[in-house]
N, C-alpha and C positions, 0 to 999 in steps of 0.2 A: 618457432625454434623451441626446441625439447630442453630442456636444463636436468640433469642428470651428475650424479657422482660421477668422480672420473674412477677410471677404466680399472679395476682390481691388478694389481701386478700379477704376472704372468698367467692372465686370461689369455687362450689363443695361441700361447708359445709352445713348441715344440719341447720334450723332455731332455736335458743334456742325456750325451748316449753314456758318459762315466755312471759307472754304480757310484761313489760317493755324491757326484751330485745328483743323480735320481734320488737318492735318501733325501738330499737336502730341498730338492724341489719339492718333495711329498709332501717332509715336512712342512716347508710354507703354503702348501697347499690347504693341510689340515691347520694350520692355523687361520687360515683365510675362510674357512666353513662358515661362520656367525655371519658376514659378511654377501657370503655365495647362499644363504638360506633366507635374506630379505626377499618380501614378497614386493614384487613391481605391480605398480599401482601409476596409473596417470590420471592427472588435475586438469580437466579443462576449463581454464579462466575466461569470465564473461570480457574481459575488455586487455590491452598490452597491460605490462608492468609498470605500475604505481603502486603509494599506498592503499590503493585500496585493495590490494590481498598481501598486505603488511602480515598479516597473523599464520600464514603460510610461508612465508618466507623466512618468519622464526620458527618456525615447526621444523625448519628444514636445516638451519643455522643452528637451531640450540640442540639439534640430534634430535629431539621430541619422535620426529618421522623413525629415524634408525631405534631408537629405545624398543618402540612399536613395532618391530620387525618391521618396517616398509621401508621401501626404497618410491618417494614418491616423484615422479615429474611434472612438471608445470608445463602447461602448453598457453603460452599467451593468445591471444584472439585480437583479429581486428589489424593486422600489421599491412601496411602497404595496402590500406583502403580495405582489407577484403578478410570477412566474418565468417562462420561459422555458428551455426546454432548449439549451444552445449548439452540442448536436451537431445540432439540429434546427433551428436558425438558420443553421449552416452548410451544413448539406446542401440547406436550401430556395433558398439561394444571398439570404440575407437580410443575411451576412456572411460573409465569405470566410474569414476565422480566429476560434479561439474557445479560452476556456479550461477543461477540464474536468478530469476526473478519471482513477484508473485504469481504470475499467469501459470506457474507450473501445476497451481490446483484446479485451472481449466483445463491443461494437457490431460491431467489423471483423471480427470471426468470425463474425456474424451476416450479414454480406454490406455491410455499409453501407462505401462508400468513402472512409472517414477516415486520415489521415496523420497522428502523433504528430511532431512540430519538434524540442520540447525538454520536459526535465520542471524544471520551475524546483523543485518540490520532491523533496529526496532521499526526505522521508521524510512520512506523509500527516500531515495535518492535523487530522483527523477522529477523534474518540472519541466514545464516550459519556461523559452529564457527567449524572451522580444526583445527588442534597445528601446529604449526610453522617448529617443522620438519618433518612434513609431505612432503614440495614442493608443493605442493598446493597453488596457489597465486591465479588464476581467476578462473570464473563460467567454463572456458572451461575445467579447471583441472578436474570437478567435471564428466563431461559427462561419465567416464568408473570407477566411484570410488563406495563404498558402500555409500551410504547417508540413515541419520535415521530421520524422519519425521513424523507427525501426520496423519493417513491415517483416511477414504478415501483423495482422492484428495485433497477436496471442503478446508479441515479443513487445509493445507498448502499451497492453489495455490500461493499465495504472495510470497514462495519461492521458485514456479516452474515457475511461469509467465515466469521469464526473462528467461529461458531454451529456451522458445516457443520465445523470442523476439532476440536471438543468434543463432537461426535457432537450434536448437538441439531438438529431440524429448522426451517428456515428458517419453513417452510410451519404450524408449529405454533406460532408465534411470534405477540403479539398488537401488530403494525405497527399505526401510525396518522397519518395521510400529514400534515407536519407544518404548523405555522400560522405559523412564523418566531418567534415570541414567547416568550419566555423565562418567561413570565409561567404560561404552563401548565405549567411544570414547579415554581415557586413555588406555586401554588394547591392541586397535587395532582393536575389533573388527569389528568399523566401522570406515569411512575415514573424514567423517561429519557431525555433528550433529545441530539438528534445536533447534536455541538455541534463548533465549528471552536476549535480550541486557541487563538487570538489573540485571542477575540471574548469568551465567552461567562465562560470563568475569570474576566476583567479583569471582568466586570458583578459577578460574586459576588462579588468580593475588595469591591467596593468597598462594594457592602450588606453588608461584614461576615458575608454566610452561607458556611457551610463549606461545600466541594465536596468530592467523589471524579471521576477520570477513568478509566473505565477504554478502555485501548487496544488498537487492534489486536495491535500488535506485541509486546506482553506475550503474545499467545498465539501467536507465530510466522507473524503475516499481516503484511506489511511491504511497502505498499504504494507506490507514487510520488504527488505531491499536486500541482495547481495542473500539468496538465498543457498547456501550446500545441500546437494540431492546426489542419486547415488539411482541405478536401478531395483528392483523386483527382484531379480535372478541374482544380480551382485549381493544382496542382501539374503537371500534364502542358500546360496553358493557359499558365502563367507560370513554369515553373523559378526564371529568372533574378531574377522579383519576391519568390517564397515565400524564397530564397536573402538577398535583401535586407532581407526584413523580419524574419528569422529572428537574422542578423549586428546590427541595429541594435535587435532586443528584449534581446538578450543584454546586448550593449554598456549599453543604460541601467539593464539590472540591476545591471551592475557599478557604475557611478556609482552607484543608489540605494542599493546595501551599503557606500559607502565614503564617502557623505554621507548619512546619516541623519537628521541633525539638519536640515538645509535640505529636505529631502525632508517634513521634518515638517511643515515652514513649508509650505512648497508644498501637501500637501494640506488645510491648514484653510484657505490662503488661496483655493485654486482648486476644489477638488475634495467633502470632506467638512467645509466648515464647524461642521458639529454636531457633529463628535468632538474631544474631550479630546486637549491635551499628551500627558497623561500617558498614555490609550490608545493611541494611534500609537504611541509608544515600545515600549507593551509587547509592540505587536502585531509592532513590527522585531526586536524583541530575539529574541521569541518563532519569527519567521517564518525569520530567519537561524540557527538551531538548527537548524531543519529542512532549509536553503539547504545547510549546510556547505558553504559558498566556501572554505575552509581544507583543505579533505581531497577535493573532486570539483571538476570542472569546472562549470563552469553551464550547465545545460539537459542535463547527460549521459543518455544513455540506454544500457544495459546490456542486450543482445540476452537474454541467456544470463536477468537478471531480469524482464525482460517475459515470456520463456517459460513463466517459475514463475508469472508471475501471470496468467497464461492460462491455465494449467492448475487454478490455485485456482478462478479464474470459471466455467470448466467444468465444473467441479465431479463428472466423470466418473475422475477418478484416472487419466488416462493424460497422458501427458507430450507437452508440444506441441513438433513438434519447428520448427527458428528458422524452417525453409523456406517455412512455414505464415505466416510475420509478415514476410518479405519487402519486399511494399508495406505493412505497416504502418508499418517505421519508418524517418524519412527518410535518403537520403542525396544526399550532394552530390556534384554532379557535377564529374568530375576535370579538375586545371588543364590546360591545354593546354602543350603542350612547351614553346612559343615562350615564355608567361609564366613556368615551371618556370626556364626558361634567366636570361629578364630579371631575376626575383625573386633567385635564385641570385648573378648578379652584383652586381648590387646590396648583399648582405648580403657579399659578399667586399670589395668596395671598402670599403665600412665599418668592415667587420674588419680590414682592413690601416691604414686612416687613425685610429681608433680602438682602441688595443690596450686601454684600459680593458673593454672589451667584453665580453671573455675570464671574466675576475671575474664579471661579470655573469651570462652563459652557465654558470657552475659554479654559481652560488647557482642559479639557476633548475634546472637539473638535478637539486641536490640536492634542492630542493622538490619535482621531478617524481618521483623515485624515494620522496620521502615518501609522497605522494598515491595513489602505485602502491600503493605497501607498504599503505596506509593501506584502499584500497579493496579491495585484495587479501583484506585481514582483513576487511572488512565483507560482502564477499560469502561467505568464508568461514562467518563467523557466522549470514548468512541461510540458508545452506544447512544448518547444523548446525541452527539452530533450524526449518526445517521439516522434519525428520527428529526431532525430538526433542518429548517431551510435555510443553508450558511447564510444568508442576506437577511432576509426579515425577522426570524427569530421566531416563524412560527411552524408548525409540522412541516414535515412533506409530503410529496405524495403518494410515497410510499406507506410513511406514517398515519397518514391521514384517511387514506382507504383501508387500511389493518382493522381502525376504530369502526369506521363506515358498516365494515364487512361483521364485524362482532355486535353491533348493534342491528343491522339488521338482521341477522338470525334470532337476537334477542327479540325483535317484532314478530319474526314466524313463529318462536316459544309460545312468546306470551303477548299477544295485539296491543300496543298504548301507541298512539299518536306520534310520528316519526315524520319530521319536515326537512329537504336541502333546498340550499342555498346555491347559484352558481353566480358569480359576480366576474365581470371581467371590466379591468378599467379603460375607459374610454378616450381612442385617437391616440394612446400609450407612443404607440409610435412616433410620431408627429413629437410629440417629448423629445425621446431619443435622438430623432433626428435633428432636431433643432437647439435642444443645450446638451446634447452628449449623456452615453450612459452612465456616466459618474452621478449624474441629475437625475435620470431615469431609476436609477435604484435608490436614492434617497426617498423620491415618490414611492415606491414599491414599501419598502422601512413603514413610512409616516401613513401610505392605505392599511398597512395589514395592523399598526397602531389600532386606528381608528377605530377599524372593525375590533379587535381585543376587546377592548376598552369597554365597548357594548354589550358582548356576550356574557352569560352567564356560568360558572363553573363546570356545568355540564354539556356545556354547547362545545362543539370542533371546530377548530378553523386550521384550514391548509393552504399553504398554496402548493397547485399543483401543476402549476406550470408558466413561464411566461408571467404575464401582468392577469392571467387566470388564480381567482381561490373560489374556495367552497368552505360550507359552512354548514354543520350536521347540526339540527336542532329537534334534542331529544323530549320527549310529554308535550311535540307542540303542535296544534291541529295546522292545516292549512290557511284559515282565515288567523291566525294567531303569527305565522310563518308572513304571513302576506305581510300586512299591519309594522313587523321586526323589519323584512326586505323596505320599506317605505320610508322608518327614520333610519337604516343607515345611509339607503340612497341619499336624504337630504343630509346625514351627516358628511358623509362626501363631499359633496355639492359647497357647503359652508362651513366654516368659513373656507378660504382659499389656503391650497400646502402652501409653506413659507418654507425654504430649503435650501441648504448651501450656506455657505460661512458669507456671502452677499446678503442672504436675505430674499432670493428668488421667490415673488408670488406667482403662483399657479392655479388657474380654475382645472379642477378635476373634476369630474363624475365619472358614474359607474350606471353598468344597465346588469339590472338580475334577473334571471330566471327562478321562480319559487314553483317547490312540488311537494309533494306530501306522499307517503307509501300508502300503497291499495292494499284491501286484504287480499286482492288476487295477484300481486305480484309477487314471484317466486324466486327476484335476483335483485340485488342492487343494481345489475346493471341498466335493468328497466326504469327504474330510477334517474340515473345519470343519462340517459338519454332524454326523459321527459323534460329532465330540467338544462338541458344542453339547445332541445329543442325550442323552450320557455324562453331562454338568453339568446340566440337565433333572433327569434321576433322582438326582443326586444331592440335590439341592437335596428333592425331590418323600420321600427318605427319609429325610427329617430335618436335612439340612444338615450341615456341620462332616463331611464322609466325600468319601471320591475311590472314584468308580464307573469301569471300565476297561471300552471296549468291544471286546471280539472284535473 
């Protein structure tokens, strides 16, 4: 359903045949011109009407849309079961703007010409959402379960990424392309469902059933949510219009975050009749968490985070560099001197006539310096956490072969003694199986300890997969690496983990592979096989032993 201004008075009518009233039609003709000279414009929304395109529906309310010369339309998605892809709305030229997700900067690497506007959400939206007695606590629970999700791929990666960043295979995964209804996840029919954080809790809380969430960003994928995009052609065709509708989406987001409660009214009276007071609320409370209008800009885009999340979608481990996302992401085009000059004056005069201003101008700076400060730290935090294993607190694998790889070039520079470690702990499964993976990652925690504890400030430790770490030990010969592998085995070994708010004792050990770099090897990854193949035999004579290869 199209939502649109109603119909201009006599659009379509016939001219009276009197000459007085031909003058008089004329006239209301040319007074209707400002009206007959808006540019139509359509919105294709990623999901029906809720709050969650609250900041469009005051663009459209508070005139913002009409200021802007545009006459905009909404087109909702998803009604009576059935979707529509908005990048593919857009690109058909079915709607010139559209709101999606983060995968749009795998579309545009695919070659498809889409332009990111603004990301209204800082942080996504999207989890998985199990019931509580299922047992289901982590992402690993999910690897053999039914999971219901928006297919293709593209239109959920946000809550496949972390599969790929847990070492589990995407493709080994038992997807099932979803039906909207909440109701198969009640029945049984499936074990998880991809569920949007404003929607899907509020239905459970209210049947009283317990829920779990579990999210991206818990395992270090931290995505953008509710993103506005726009075409190539739309953008190159109309700068000045994409520039206008881009300022006046913004603008009513700000209204809808700073009137909530009228915004609530507004959409049960216009928009989503069928929804609940009380959901609308929860969905703004819930939706503004995610906004941080307190610590970011609205609609910001982050060059340097788009590139990290190109690189997650690609899923190849090489780092995209920005030059690559260029026309991805917009930008505006610069004021012209003359206005620089007028703007300029204009804010002087005021400030001279106005000394109140001044106060003004220092609280706002202060706020801008918070906001700095404040994202400074958050991108900080994104960057530690995707170097870091959400569970053990030690690299990844990502991180962890970065160092691997920079060091060993530093061995082909300059030759010094370069030894790995490969450690995988032993019967791990049998754990799992037997007191559950809540247990089974406590162990993981309390090995990768252990080992910490041991190594020296230059030494690596990752895990890079599973109940799999490795361990880079740099100035150290072979027989030196050997000797190291031997007290952490027996560190292992003794005493017993002790884990769990019980007091669970556990016999653990571990079997290693140890190798050392040749002056004739020319890769790491000769390396990682020798000591893959070291841990093989280890495991293959009993386990609980560290086998060293020549």
């Amino acid at each position: 359903m199209l939502i649109s201004p109603p119909r201009q008075p006599g659009a379509g009518q016939a001219l009276p045949r009197c000459r007085p009233c031909r003058w008089l039609a004329g006239l209301l003709m040319l007074l209707s011109l400002p009206t007959l000279a808006l540019e139509s414009v359509v919105l294709q929304l990623k999901w029906t009407h809720q709050f969650q395109f609250a900041g469009y529906y005051a663009a459209l309310e508070q005139g913002y849309y009409r200021a802007a010369g545009l006459d905009v339309r909404l087109k909702p998605n998803g009604q009576d079961g059935i979707s529509v892809s908005p990048v593919e709305e857009v690109l058909n030229g079915h709607a010139q703007y559209g709101i999606s997700n983060s995968g749009l900067v795998k579309v545009y690497l695919e070659g498809k010409p889409v332009v990111v506007l603004a990301a209204i959400l800082q942080h996504s939206a999207v989890a998985w959402l199990v019931l509580e007695r299922s047992g289901i606590h982590t992402l690993h629970d999910l690897s053999r379960r039914r999971l219901m999700t928006a297919l293709p791929v593209n239109e959920s990666y946000e809550l496949l990424a972390p599969f790929r960043a847990e070492g589990v295979a995407v493709e080994r995964l038992n997807l099932l392309p979803t039906s909207y209804d909440l109701r198969d996840l009640l029945s049984g029919r499936v074990d998880a469902y991809d569920a949007y954080v404003t929607n899907e809790p509020f239905m459970l809380q209210q049947l009283g059933i317990p829920y779990r969430l579990i999210e991206p960003r818990s395992y270090g994928i931290d995505f953008y949510g509710d993103v506005l995009f726009t075409s190539r052609q739309e953008l190159q065709d109309h700068p000045e219009r994409v520039k206008a509708f881009r300022e006046a989406t913004l603008k009513g987001w700000h209204y809808a975050i700073e009137h909530v409660d009228e915004m609530v009214d507004l959409i049960r009276q216009r928009y989503a009749p069928y929804k609940s007071r009380e959901h609308l609320l929860f969905e703004a409370q819930t939706l503004i968490r995610l906004i941080q209008p307190d610590f970011v800009a609205l609609g910001h885009l982050n060059p340097g985070r788009w590139a990290r999340i190109a690189e997650i979608e690609e899923g190849n481990g090489q780092p995209v560099p920005l030059s690559r996302l260029e026309d991805f992401l917009y930008q505006e085009r610069p004021v012209s001197d003359g206005r620089v000059w007028l703007m300029g004056g204009v804010f002087l005069l005021v400030a001279l006539s106005l000394l109140a201003i001044i106060g003004w101008i220092v609280r706002i700076n202060i706020r801008l310096r918070q906001e700095v400060g404040a994202r400074k730290s958050a991108e900080l935090q994104l960057r530690r956490l995707s170097r870091t294993d959400h569970l053990t607190g030690q690299h990844n694998r990502r991180a962890f072969f970065q160092v691997f790889t920079r060091e060993f070039a530093r061995f082909r520079r300059h030759p010094h003694p370069l030894a790995l470690l490969m450690l995988d702990i032993d019967h791990f499964k049998l754990v799992n199986d037997k007191y559950g993976h809540p247990v089974g990652d406590l162990v993981l925690v309390e090995f990768g300890r252990r080992l910490k504890a041991q190594l020296r400030r230059i030494d690596e430790l990752g895990r890079i997969g599973g109940e799999e770490f490795a361990i880079l030990l740099t100035d150290t010969s072979l027989e030196e690496a050997t000797v190291k592998a031997e007290q952490l085995r027996k560190l292992i070994a003794m005493p017993p983990f002790v884990v769990g708010r019980e007091g669970l004792s556990l016999q653990i050990s571990t079997s290693i592979g140890v190798v050392a770099a040749r002056s004739g090897d020319t890769s790491p990854k000769q390396l990682l096989i020798r000591a893959d193949e070291a841990l093989y035999q280890a495991k293959a004579q009993g386990r609980n032993r560290c086998v060293t290869a020549p």
